[in-house]
C-alpha positions as CSV (number, residue, x, y, z in Angstrom):
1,X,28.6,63.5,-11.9
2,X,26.1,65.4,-10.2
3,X,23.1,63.8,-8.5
4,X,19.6,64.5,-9.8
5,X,17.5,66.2,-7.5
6,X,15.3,63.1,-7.0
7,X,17.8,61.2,-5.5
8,X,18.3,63.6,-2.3
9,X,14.4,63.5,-1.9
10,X,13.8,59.8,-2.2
11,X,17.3,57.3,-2.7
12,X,15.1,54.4,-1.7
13,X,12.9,55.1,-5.3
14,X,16.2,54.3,-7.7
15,X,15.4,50.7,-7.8
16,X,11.6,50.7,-7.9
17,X,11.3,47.1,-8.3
18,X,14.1,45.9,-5.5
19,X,11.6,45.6,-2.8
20,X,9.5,43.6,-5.5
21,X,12.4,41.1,-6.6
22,X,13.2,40.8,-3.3
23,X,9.6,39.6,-2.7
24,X,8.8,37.1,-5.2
25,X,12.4,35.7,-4.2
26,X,11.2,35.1,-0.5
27,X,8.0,34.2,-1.8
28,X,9.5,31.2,-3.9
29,X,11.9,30.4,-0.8
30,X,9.6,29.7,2.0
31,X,7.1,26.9,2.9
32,X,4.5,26.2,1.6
33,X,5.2,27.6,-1.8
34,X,9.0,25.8,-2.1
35,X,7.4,22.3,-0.9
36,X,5.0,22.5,-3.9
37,X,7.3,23.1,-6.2
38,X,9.9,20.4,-5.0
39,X,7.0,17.9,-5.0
40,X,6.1,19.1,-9.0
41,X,10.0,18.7,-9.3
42,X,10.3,14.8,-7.6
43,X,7.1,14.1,-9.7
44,X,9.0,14.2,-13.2
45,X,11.8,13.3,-11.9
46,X,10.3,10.0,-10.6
47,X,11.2,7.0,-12.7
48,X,7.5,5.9,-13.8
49,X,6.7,5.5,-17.3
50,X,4.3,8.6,-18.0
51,X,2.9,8.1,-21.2
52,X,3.3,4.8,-22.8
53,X,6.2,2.3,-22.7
54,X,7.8,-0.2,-25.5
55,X,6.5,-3.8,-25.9
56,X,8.1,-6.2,-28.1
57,X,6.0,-9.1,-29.7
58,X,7.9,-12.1,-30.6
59,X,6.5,-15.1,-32.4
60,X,8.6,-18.4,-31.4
61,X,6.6,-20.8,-32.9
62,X,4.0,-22.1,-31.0
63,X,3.5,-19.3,-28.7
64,X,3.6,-15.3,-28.5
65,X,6.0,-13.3,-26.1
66,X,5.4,-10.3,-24.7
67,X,8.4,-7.9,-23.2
68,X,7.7,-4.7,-21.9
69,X,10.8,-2.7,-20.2
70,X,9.3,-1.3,-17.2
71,X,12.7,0.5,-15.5
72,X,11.4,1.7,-12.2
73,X,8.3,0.4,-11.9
74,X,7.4,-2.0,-8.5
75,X,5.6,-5.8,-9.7
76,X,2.5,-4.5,-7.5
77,X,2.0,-1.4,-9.8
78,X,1.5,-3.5,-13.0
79,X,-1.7,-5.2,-14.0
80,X,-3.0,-7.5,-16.7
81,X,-6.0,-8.2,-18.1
82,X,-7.1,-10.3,-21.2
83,X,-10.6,-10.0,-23.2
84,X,-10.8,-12.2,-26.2
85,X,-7.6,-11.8,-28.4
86,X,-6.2,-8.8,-26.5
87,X,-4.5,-8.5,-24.0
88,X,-3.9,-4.9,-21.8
89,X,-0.6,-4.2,-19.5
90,X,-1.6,-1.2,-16.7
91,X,0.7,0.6,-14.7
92,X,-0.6,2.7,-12.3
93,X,1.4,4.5,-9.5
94,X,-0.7,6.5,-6.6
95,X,1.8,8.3,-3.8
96,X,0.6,10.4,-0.9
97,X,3.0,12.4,1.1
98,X,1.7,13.9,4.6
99,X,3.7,16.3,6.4
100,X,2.4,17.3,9.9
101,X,4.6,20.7,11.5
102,X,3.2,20.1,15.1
103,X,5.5,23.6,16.1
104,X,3.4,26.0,13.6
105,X,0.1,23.6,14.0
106,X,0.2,23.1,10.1
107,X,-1.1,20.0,7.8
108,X,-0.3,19.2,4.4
109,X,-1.1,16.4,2.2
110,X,-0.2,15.7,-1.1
111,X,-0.9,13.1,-3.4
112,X,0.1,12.1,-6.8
113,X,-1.3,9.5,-9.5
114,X,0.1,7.7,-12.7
115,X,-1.1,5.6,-14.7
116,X,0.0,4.2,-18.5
117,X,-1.2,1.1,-20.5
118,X,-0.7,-0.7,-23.6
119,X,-3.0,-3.0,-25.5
120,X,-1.7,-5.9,-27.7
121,X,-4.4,-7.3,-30.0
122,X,-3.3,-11.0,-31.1
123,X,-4.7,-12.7,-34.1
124,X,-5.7,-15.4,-32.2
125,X,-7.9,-16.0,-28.7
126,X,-6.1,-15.6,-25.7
127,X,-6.7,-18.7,-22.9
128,X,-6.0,-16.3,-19.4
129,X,-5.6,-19.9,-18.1
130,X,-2.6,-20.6,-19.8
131,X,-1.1,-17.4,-20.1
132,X,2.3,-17.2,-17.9
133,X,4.0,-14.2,-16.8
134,X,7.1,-13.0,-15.0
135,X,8.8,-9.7,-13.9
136,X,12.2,-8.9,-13.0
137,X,15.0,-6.5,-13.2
138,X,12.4,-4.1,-14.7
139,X,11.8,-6.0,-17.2
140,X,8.0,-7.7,-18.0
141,X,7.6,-10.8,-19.6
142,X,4.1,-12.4,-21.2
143,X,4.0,-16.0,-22.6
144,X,1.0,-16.5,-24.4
145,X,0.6,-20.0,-26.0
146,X,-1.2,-20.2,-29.6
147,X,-4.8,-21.6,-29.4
148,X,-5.9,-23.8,-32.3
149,X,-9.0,-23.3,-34.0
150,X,-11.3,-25.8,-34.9
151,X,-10.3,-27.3,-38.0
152,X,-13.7,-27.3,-40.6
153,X,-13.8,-30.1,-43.3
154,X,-15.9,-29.1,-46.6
155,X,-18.3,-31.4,-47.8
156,X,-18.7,-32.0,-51.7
């Protein structure tokens, strides 16, 4: 097959976009670029509830229990908090990474932050001094005992 008279002028012009490929693929390859997208990649990879997570209510007669299944998620990263009848379970998850390249005198810090919560809303008051609470094996337990009202007689 004969060769069109371009090719003898210019062979480096029959893949215009080889030098660009090539490019963007470097690009992609090398630091700081590839460290940003490994850190977007370990961040939804990580094991932390992103959105919301199940909780189970269980009546068992004179008390309520709570369960939440928290896989993943460290005791120090979960907070409670009761206001009247409800009752709110936070996660929140802050990591900072610093790496320090002392050769090419470069700095880089990144951070990350998470947070999720739930609110149960109990049909009776919650007493935060009775309220008992325990975590293990990811797994988040809330015993709430059931307050009594005050019992009204009516008058004839």
């Amino acid at each position: 097959m004969p060769k069109k008279p371009d090719e003898h002028r210019h062979p480096d012009k029959l893949e215009p976009f080889g030098d660009l490929l090539k490019s963007v693929h470097h690009f992609f390859q090398e630091r700081p670029v590839k460290g940003v997208l490994q850190s977007i990649d370990d961040f939804f990879k990580q094991p932390f509830p992103h959105a919301s997570f199940p909780v189970d209510i269980r009546d068992a007669g004179d008390k309520q229990i709570i369960t939440a299944a928290l896989p993943g998620v460290k005791k120090e990263q979960i907070s409670l908090n009761i206001l009247g009848n409800s009752l709110t379970i936070s996660l929140q998850n802050q990591d900072i990474l610093t790496e320090e390249d002392d050769k090419n005198k470069t700095f880089r810090r990144f951070g990350s932050y998470q947070s999720a919560s739930r609110m149960v809303t109990l049909p009776h008051p919650i007493d935060e001094k009775q309220v008992k609470a325990s975590y293990r094996d990811g797994l988040l337990e809330i015993t709430i005992p059931k307050i009594q009202g005050k019992k009204i007689d009516l008058i004839d």
